[in-house]
Residue, then its C-alpha position, 0 to 999 in steps of 0.5 A: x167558293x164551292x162549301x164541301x160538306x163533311x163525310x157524315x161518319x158511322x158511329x161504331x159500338x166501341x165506345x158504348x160497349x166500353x161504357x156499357x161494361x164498365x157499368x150494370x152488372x157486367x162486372x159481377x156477372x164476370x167475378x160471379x161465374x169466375x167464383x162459382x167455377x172456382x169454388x166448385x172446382x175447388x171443393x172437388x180439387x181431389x176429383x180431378x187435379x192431375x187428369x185432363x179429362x176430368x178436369x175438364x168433364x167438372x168444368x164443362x158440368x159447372x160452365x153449364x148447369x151452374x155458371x149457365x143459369x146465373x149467367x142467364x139470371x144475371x142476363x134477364x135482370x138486365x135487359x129489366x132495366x128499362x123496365x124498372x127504372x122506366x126510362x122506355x119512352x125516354x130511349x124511344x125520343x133518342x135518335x139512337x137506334x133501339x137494336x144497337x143499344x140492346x145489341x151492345x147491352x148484351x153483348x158487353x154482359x156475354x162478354x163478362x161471362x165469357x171473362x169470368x169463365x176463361x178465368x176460371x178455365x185458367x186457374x184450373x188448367x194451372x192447377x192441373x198442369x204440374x200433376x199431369x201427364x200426356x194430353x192436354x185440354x180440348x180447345x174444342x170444349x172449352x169453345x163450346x162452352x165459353x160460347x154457351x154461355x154468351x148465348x144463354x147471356x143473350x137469351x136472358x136479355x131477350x127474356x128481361x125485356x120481355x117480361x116485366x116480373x120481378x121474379x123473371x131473373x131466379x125462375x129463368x135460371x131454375x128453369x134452365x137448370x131443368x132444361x139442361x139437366x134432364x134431357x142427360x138421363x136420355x138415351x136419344x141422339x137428340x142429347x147431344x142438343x144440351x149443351x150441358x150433357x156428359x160427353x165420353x172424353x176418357x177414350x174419344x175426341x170430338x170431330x174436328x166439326x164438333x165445336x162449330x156445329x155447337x157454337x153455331x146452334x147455341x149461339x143462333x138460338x141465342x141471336x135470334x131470341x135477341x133478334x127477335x126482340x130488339x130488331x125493328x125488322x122481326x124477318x132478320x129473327x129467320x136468319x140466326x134461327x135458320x143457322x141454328x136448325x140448320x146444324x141442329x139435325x146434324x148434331x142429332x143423326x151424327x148422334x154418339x158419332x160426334x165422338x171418335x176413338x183416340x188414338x193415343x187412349x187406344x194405343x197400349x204402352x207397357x213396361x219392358x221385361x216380363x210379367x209386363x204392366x199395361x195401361x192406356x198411351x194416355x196415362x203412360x207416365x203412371x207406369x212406373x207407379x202402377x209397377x211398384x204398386x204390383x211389384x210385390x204381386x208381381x214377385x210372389x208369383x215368379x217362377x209360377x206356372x201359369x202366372x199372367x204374362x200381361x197386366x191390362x187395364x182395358x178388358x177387351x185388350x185382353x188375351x189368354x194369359x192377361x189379367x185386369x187391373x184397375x185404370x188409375x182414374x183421378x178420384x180414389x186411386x189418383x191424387x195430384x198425378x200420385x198413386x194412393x191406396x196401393x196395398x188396395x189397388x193391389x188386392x183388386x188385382x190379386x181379387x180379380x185374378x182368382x175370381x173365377x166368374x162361376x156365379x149361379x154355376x150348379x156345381x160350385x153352389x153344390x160346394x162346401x164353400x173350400x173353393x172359395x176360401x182358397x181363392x181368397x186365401x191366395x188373393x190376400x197372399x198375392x196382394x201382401x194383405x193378411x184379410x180381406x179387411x182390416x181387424x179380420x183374422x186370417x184364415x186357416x187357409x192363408x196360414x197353411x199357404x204362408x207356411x209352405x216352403x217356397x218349392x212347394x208354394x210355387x208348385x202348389x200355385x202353379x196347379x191353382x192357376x191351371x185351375x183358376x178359370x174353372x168351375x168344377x170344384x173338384x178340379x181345385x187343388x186342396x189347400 
């Protein structure tokens, strides 16, 4: 009788990565980062809710210089384990091998993190989703961050078995915080290395390889340093360094290049009739607003000659007879998709339209100040203000142009505007 012996069968990670997540502090690294995030994005709700980009620019500044070190904190206390329990010699008499056991003790702790994060992102896109228009996140930056922090997570480990200090864990995360915080004042390519610098999002996309490229050098050095310490053969450390200095110098000579125009940022959308109001194609939903923000402006100066024929929000869109008006960020002018402070959004209107950008011009500081005066008289006119600020009295000159009859008014308006970009005070009409 012939005795067949049984297929010797490969352990697989599964159940150990399961044990291993449900104990240590993997779970409150996960509910830590979620928190962090969370109150972060929470205290600047004003900041962000209804616009996609900053939404997802304070995002990607607290996943990587706040959730970032505490994840690598987290991650150095413990690889300590060992260290401080020690149980070194007792793992080392186990016929399991050392690499998996550290492989999959980090890697259950990066996956916490990833969690906690992606619960964070969830909450905050749902915050934002009801107040904002067109466009929607970058899945490229929520990659490339989600993946930072499983690399820092792997790189703490690997600091946690090597150092044996107590104080490993908070010195780590301080350092890491200067670490990628200092290389954003830089103005090298070699920027675009932190994971942690600003990246222009307002009128730009990533390249279509942007995230892999990021994913690829920040997790490599994450492998390696974890290679390097829980590998039995050190020559596997060359491959994830090697994956990493490969897309390295790609990242630095591609440079601000990572980075294209979009094209709906580029693109103007504007209301229809004339005068029309002009904004960026990714804040269209917003024109209806911004119209009835300037309507009153907008009104005072029909039938004038010489009035604007555009409002555009981007200066170099502009022609001759444009005039600026303020882009309606999220902060101060935009709050949960609705336009605020009209009555100032207004005046910084009326304010540019009659500056004349004559500043340190010779024969304007020989003036008597009257040209001055007027152009604020009109500004205020314009934007249905009786002062610059509130508890000023009007001037002289806002009431002489308030008492006009409305003939007169226009006419008098339209000889300003031809004068509007001049210099020569001589050349404005007295009021």
């Amino acid at each position: 009788m012939t005795v067949t012996e049984a297929p010797v069968r490969r352990k697989t990670p599964g159940p150990a990565l399961r044990a291993e997540a449900r104990r240590g502090i993997g779970p409150w690294t996960g509910l830590s980062t979620a928190l962090t995030l969370g109150v972060t994005m929470a205290a600047k709700a004003d900041d962000w809710q209804g616009d996609w980009i900053e939404t997802q620019s304070l995002l990607h500044s607290g996943a990587t210089l706040l959730a970032g070190p505490l994840v690598a904190a987290a991650a150095c206390w413990q690889g300590a384990r060992d260290h401080r329990r020690s149980t070194g010699e007792l793992w080392r008499s186990t016929p399991r091998a050392r690499w998996r056991r550290m492989a999959v003790a980090a890697l259950a702790l990066a996956l916490w993190a990833v969690a906690g994060y992606a619960v964070a992102l969830a909450g905050t896109l749902a915050a934002t989703w009801p107040y904002a228009g067109g466009g929607g996140p970058l899945l490229s930056l929520v990659v490339v961050d989600a993946a930072f922090l499983a690399a820092v997570a792997l790189l703490g480990f690997a600091v946690g078995v090597l150092c044996r200090w107590r104080l490993a864990a908070p010195v780590l995360a301080a350092l890491m915080y200067l670490v990628l915080g200092v290389p954003s004042y830089s103005e090298s390519s070699a920027r675009y290395l932190d994971p942690a610098v600003q990246y222009a999002l307002w009128d730009r996309l990533p390249v279509w390889w942007f995230a892999p490229a990021m994913v690829a050098w920040t997790c490599g050095l994450g492998a390696a340093a974890l290679t390097a310490v829980a590998a039995r053969r050190r020559m596997s450390t060359l491959i994830p360094l090697a994956v990493a200095a490969a897309f390295a110098p790609l990242i630095v000579s591609t440079g601000d290049d990572l980075f294209q125009d979009d094209p709906a940022a580029s693109r103007l959308a504007c209301t229809e009739g004339s005068p029309q109001i002009c904004l960026s194609g990714r804040q269209e939903h917003l024109l209806p607003q911004v119209a009835e923000a300037l309507s009153g402006l907008t009104g005072r100066l029909e039938g004038v000659r010489g009035a604007p024929e555009r409002y555009v929000d981007r200066l170099p869109e502009q022609r001759a007879d444009d005039t600026w008006i303020p882009t309606p960020n999220a902060g101060w002018y935009l709050l949960r998709g609705r336009l605020q402070h009209t009555e100032d959004y207004a005046w910084q209107v009326g304010y540019h339209l009659t500056d004349r950008e004559c500043h340190g011009s010779d024969s304007m500081d020989a003036g008597d100040g009257r040209v001055g005066t007027t152009d604020h008289a009109v500004a205020n006119w314009l934007s249905g203000l009786s002062a610059s600020f509130p508890g000023a009295e009007k001037s002289p000159e806002l009431h002489r142009l308030e008492a006009m009859p409305d003939a007169e008014r226009r006419a008098w308006l339209g000889r300003y505007m031809a004068t509007r970009t001049s210099c020569d005070p001589s050349e404005v009409p007295a009021l």
